[in-house]
C-alpha positions in Angstrom: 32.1 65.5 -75.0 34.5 62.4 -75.4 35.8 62.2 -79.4 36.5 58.2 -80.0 40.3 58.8 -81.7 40.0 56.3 -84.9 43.3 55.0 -84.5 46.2 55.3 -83.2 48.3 58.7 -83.4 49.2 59.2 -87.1 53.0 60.3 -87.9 52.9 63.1 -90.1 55.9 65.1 -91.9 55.6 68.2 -93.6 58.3 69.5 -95.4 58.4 73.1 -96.7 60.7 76.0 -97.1 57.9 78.3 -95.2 58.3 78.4 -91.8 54.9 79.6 -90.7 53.4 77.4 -93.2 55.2 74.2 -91.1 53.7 75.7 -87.9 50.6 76.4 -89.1 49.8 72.8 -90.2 52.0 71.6 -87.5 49.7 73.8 -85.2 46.2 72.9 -87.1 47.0 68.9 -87.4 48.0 68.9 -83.4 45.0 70.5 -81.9 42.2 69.9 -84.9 42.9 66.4 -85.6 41.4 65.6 -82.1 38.1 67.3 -82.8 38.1 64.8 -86.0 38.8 62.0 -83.8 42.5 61.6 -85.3 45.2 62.6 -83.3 48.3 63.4 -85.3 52.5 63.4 -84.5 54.0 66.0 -86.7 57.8 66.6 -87.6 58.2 69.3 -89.9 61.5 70.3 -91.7 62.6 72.8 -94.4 64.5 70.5 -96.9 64.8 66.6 -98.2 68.2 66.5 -96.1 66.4 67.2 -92.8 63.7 64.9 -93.9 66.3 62.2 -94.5 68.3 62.7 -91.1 64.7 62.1 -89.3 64.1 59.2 -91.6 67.1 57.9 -91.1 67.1 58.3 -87.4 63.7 55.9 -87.4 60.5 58.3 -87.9 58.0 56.8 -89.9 55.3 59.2 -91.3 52.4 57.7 -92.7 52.0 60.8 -94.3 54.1 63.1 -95.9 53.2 67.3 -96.8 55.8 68.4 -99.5 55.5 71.9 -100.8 55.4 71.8 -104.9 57.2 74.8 -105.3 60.6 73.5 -103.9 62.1 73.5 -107.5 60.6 77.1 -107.9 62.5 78.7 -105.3 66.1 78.2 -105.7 66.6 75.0 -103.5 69.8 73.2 -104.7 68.8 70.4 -107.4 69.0 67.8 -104.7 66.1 69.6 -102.8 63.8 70.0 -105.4 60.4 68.4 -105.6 62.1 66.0 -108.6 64.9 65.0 -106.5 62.7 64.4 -102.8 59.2 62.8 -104.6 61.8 59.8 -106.0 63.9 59.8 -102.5 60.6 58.3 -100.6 61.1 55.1 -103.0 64.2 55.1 -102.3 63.6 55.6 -98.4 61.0 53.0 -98.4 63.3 50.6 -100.4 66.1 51.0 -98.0 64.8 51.1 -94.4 61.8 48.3 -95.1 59.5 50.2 -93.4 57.1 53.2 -95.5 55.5 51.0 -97.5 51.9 52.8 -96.7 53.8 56.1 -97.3 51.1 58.9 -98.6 52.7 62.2 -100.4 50.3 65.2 -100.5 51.8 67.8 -102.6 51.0 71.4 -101.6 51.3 74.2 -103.6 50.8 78.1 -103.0 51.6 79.8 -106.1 49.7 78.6 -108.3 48.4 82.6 -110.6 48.9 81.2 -114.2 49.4 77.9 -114.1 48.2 75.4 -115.3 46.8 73.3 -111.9 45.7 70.0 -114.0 49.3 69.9 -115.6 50.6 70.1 -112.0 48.8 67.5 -110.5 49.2 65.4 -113.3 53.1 66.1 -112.5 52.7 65.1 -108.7 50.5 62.2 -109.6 53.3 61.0 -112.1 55.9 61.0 -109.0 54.0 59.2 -106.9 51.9 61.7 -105.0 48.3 60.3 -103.6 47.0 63.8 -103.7 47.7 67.6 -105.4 45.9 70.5 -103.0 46.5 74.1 -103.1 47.3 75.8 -99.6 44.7 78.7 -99.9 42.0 77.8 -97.8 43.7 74.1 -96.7 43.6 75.1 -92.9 40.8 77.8 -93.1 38.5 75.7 -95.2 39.4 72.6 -93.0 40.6 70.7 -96.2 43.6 68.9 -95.1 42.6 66.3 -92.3 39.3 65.0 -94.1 42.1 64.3 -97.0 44.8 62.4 -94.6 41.7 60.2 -93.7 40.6 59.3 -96.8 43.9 58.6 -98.2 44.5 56.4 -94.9 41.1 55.1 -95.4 40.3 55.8 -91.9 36.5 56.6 -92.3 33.7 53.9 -90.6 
C-alpha cells in the first residue's frame, strides 16, 4: 500500500536533556510519520545553545519539542524553558525566516502539579500546545498533534 505524504518533509527539533527521550521521538517521527502520510526531518539537541548553533547554521523547524522541565533540572538560567521559549522570537526576528514556528512543550514529571497552571505557563510563552510524555509515542499522540497545529488535515 502507497501512503500519499501530505506535504513535503516537515523539519522538526526536539530539544531535551533526555537522551532516549530525543531518540525515541527522533525514532517514532522518522518511521511513523510515513504511515500517517507525513514524513518528518528531525534534529534533536540537549540545550537552547545547540539549538541555536543549528539555527544559526540555517535549519528551519516548523516544529519545535521543548521539554518543560528544563528549569527543573539544574540547566544554567540561560537554558531554562524561560530563557529558550522567548529565544524562538528572538530567532524568528533575527534570521527572517520561523515565522510559522510551532512550540510543543513536553513534560514528564508532572505527580503534584498542577497541569492547567502549566499549560497556562507554556501557553503564556508562546507554546501552540502543552502534552505530557506518558503515553505521547505509545498512545500515538504526538504526530496527529504536529498536523493539526500545521493544519495539514484534508
Amino acid at each position: 500500500m502507497v501512503i500519499e505524504l501530505k506535504t513535503a518533509a516537515i523539519p522538526v527539533l526536539v530539544i531535551d536533556d533526555e537522551p532516549s527521550f530525543r531518540e525515541l521521538v527522533t525514532d517514532y517521527l522518522t518511521h511513523e510519520g510515513p504511515r500517517q502520510g507525513v514524513a518528518f526531518t528531525v534534529q534533536s539537541v540537549r540545550d537552547g545553545t545547540q539549538a541555536e548553533t543549528l539555527i544559526e547554521g540555517g535549519f528551519e523547524p516548523r516544529v519545535l519539542i521543548l521539554d518543560n522541565d528544563f528549569a527543573d533540572i539544574g540547566q544554567s538560567e540561560n537554558e531554562g524553558l524561560e530563557a529558550i521559549l522567548p529565544r524562538t522570537h528572538v530567532w524568528k526576528a533575527q534570521t527572517g525566516r520561523l515565522e510559522d514556528l510551532k512550540v510543543i512543550i513536553v513534560s514528564g514529571r508532572l505527580a503534584g502539579r498542577d497541569i492547567d497552571d502549566l499549560k497556562r505557563g507554556a501557553m503564556a510563552w508562546g507554546a501552540a500546545a502543552f502534552l505530557e510524555k506518558a503515553g505521547l509515542i505509545e498512545e500515538d499522540r504526538l504526530i496527529p498533534d504536529i498536523i493539526r497545529l500545521l493544519d495539514l488535515n484534508p
